[in-house]
N, C-alpha and C positions, 0 to 999 in steps of 0.2 A: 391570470388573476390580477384585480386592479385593486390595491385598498391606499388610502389615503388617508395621513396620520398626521396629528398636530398639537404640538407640545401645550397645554395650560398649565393655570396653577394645581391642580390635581391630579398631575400626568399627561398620560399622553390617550388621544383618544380618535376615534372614527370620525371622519368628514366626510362629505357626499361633493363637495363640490372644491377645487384645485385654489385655496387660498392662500396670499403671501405666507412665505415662514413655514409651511407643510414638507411635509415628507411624502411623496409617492413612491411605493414597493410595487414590483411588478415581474412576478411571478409566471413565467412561460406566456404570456399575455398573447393573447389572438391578436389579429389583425385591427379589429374594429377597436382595440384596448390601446395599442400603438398609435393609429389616427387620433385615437380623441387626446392623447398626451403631447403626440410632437404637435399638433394643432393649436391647442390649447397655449403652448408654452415654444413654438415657433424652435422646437427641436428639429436637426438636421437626423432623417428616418435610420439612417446608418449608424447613429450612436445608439439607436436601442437597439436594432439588430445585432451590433455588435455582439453582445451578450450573447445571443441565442446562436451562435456559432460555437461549438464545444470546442475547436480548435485555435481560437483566437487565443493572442499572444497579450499578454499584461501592455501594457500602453498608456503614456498620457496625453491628448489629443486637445486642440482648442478648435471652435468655428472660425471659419474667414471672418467676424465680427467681431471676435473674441469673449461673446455674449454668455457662452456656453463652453465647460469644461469637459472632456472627458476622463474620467478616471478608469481606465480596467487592471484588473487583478486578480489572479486564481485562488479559487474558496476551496477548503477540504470538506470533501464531504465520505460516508461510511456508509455502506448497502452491506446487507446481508446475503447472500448467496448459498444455501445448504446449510450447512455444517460452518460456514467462515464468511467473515466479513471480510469486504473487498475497499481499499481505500480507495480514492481518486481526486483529483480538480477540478473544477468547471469555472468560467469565468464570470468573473463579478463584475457589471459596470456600475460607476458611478459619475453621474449628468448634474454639475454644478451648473444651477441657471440662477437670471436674479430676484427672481421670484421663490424658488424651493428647492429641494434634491431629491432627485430620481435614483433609485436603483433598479436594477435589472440582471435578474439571472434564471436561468432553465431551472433551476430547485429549490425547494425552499430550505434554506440554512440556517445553520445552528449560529451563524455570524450574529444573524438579527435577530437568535430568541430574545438577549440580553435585553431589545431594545422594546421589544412588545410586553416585555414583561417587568419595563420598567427597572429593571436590574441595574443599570448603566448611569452611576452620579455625572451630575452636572450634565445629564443628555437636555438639550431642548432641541427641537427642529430648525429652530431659525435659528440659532448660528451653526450656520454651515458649515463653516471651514472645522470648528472643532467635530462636529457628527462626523464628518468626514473624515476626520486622522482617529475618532472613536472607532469607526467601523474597522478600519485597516488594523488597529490594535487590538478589536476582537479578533479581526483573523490569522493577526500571528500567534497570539494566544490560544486558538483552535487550533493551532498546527500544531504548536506544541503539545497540546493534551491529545491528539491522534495521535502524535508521534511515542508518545508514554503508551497508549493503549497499544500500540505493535511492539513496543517494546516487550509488555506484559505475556503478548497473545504469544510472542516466538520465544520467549521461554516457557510458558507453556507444554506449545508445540515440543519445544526439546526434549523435553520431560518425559513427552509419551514416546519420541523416537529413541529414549534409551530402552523403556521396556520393550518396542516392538518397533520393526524399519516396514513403513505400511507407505505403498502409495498416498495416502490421502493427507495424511503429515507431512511429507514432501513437496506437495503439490500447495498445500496451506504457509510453509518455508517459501515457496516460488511466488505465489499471491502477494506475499509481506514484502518482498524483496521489489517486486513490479510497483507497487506501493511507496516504497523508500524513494526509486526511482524517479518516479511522477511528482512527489513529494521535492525531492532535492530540484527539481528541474524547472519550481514551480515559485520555489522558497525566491531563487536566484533570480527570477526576473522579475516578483517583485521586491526585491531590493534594490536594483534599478530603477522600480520606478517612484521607491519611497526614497532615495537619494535624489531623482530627479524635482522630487517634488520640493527639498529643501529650496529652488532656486525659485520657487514661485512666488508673489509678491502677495498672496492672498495672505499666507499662511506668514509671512513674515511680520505681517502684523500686527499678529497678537504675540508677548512671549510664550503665555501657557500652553496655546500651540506649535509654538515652536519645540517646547519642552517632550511636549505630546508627541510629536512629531519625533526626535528623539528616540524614546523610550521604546517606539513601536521599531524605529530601526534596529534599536539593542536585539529588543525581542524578536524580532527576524533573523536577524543573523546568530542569534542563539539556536531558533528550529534548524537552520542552515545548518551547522554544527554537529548539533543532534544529529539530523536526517542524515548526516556522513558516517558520525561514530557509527550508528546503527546500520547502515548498510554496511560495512566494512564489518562489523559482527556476525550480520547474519549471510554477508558473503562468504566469510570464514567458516562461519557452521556448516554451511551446505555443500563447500568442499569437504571441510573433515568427515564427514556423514556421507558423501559421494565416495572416501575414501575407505570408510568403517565399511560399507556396502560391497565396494569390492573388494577388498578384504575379506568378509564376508563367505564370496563367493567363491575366490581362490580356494580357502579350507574346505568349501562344502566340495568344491571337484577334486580337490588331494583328497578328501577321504572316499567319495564313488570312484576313484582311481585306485587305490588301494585294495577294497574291498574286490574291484572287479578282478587285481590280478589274485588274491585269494583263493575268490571261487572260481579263477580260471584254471587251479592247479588239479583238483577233483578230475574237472572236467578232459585236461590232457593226460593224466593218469589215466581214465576210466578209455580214454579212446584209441591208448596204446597197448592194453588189453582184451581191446572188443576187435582186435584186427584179427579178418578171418586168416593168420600165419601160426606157425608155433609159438609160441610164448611162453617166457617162464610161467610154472606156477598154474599152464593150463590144464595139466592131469590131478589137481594136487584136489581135495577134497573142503583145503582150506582157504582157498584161492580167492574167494568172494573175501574173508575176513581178514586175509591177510593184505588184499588191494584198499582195502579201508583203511587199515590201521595205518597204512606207508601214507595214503593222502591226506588223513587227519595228521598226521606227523609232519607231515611236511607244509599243509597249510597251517597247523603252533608253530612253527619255526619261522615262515614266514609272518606270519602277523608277529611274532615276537620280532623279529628284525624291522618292521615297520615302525613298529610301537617306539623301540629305541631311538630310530630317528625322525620322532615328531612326525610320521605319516599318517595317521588315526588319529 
């Protein structure tokens, strides 16, 4: 998807046609979308592709002209899955040219509602360098508030693993934690590249940007933070709960351990009786009532001896 956006006095609105000071967004964009942009604007085709590789690494990149910047960086985004939500990263590029700014990512992000919806002071298109350090501090900002929503979701989760140890709660604990992961791994390299970018001569020329610039570092290294506390919690849980679990299942086999040797006393009673030799008790008339009452006797005795030492 190709839309092209440009700040006026009444906001920001649809263009049809790539004019100084514009924003171009560019949403999973086919082939013929890529041609008419790096065409257009004398883009090197690598810096948009970049983006559309899920595995690309956060990066700041110039052309051999130095005409064009590249900016990438890992966006959070949330999909639902069943019953839970799955966090993840995808990368976000952003194409300083001197004509306008491109971005480019495989999904569409909650980075740039702020910006279509006007939410975002002091946004205009044409000044770039601050849209530019705007976007980057919606996205540690986004990190943040995903990182609060896992927070939320695995206590929750805890919640229901006290009343009941269910696969599907463990497996939504495993989800969260895959999550913290990608998160922490993602926080970290862009704080590399929002350090790298203090040395850039764009941005040092305005101070408010600079300030901006800043602020978004704070706030990065804040979710970085975050993202640790909370793995380190919810890695703690998943042990103590791997621990409740086996636990768990020790007592459930002491006690079918127990019970079996129980009912195993009847059953060597009854079979030391049934041999076809003499036996006490085998002329007697009370023989059947008197082999019950010695094996019930003797299995109370033994479940009593159990019972005293925490066997049952």
């Amino acid at each position: 998807m190709l839309a092209i956006y440009k700040s006026v006095e009444n906001g920001l609105f649809d263009q049809k046609e790539i004019e100084e000071g514009c924003w171009i967004n560019l949403v999973n964009p086919t082939e013929e979308e890529i041609e008419f942009v790096c065409g257009r604007l004398s883009i090197d085709y690598d810096f948009v592709r970049a983006a559309l590789d899920e595995e690309e690494r956060p990066r700041i990149e110039a052309s051999n002209e130095e005409e064009h910047s590249l900016i990438i960086v890992d966006v959070p985004y949330m999909e639902l899955n069943r019953d839970s939500r799955i966090y993840e990263t995808i990368p976000l590029a952003i194409i300083a040219t001197k004509l306008c700014v491109v971005t480019v990512c495989l999904k569409e992000s909650l980075v740039m509602e702020g910006f279509f919806k006007n939410n975002i002071k002091t946004f205009f298109t044409f000044k770039k360098s601050r849209f530019i350090l705007q976007i980057l501090y919606r996205n540690a900002s986004l990190f943040l508030q995903y990182l609060r929503q896992i927070d939320k979701q695995s206590n929750v989760i805890e919640t229901e693993l006290h009343k009941s140890m269910k696969n599907k709660e463990l497996i939504q604990l495993l989800d969260l934690e895959k999550s913290l992961v990608y998160f922490s791994t993602s926080l970290r390299s862009n704080q590399l590249v929002l350090e790298k970018l203090l040395r850039y001569d764009f941005i040092k020329k305005y101070p408010d940007d600079m300030e901006l610039l800043e602020d978004t570092i704070i706030e990065n290294r804040q979710a970085i933070e975050m993202a640790k506390i909370y793995s380190d919690i919810l890695s703690g849980t998943m042990d103590a709960f791997a621990s409740v679990i086996s636990n768990n299942l020790n007592i459930v086999m002491k006690v079918l351990a127990s019970i079996t040797i129980v009912m195993a006393i009847p059953t060597i009673i009854s079979s030391f009786f049934g041999m076809n030799v003499p036996v006490p008790l085998h002329d007697s008339p009370f023989a059947f009532g008197c082999i019950m009452v010695l094996s019930l006797s003797i299995c109370f005795v033994a479940a009593y001896v159990m019972s005293k030492r925490d066997l049952f």
